[in-house]
N, C-alpha and C positions, 0 to 999 in steps of 0.2 A: 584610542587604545581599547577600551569598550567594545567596539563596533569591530573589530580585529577579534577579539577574544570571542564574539559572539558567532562573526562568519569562521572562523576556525574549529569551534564546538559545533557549529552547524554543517559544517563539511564534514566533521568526524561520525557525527549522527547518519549524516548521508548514504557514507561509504562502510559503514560496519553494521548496519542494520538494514538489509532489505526486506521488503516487503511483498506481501502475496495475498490477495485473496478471492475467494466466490464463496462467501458464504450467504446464507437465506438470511440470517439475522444476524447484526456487528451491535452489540450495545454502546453509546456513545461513550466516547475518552473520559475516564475522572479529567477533571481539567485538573485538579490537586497533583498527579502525577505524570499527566499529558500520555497517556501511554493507554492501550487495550490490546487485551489479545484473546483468542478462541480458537478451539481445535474442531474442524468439520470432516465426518468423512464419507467421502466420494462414493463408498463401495469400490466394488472388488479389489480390495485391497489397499487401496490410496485414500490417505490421511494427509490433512492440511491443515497446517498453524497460522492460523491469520494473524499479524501483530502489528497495531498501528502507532504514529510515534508522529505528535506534532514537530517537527524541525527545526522551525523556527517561524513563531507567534511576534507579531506585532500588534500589541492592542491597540495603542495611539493611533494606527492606521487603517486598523482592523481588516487586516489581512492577518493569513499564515499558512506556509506550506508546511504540507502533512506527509507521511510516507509511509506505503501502508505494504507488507510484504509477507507473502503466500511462500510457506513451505512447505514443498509436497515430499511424504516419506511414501516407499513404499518397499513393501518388506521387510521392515524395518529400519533402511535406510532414506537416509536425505536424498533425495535423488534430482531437485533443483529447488531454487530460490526467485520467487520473482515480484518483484517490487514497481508500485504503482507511486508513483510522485505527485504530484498536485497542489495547485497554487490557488487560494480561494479570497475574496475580498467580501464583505458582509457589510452591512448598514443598519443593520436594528428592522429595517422592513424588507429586504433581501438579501440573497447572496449570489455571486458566483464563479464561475468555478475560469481563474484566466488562463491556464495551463495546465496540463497531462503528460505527463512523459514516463515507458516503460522498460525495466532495464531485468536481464535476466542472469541467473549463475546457473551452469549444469554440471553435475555429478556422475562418477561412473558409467560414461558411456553413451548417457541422454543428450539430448539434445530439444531447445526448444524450439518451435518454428511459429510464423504465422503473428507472432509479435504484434499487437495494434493498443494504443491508448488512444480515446477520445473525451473530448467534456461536451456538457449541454446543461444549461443553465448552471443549477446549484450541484451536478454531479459531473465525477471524471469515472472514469471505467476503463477498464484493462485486460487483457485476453493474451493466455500464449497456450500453447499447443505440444504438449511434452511425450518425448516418444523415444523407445529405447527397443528394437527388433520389433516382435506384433504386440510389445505394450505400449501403450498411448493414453493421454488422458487430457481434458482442455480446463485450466485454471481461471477461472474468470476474478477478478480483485478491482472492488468499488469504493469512491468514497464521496459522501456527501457532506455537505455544509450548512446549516441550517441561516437564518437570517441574524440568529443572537453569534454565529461562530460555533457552534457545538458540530463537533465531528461525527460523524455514523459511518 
């Protein structure tokens, strides 16, 4: 019953909170609240909420997937959503990172293209490509793992 309650709160985490980001510096998650977030902005006019959100931690195995998701406004609107997933396992003298996967929302007429997630060692990485008539702009959204488990 546990293990039900846990993948069903982690499915809800999954699907109501995405993820986005490219910013220069993510300070690592309180682990107290599992959660960070930071607002970067791009210039000419585009603004990015990066928010990241452990998923679901397993200490006893020392893994946990994280989900980290870039909102880009612009004009004042939300104009898409795009969230970087990642599956990380650690040992006290490494980490790394076993899967990546990137999922996107688009608003008012945007559209994102060009879509790619990959990992290499302790980090996963994310790219989409947003574009609405001659406005465009490229979100890049990363996450790393350190060897204790601490997210950036």
């Amino acid at each position: 019953m546990k293990k039900l309650i846990a993948v069903l709160a982690a499915s809800m985490l999954i699907f109501n909170h995405p993820i986005i980001t490219n910013a220069s510096e993510i300070t690592p998650i309180n682990t107290s609240s599992n959660e960070s977030s930071e607002i970067v902005d791009l210039g000419d006019g585009y603004t990015v909420k990066y928010e990241t959100k452990i998923v679901s931690p397993n200490v006893r195995a020392s893994t946990k997937t994280v989900a980290k998701t870039a909102t880009c406004v612009y004009g004042g609107k939300t104009v898409a959503e795009i969230t970087l997933t990642a599956s990380f396992s650690y040992t006290g003298s490494s980490a790394t990172c076993t899967s990546a996967s990137i999922s996107s929302t688009t608003y008012d007429g945007w559209t994102c293209s060009d879509k790619s997630a990959s990992r290499s060692g302790n980090t996963a990485t994310g790219t989409g490509k947003l574009k609405k008539g001659l406005l465009h702009t490229t979100v890049n959204v990363s996450l790393t793992c350190s060897k204790t488990g601490a997210i950036s």
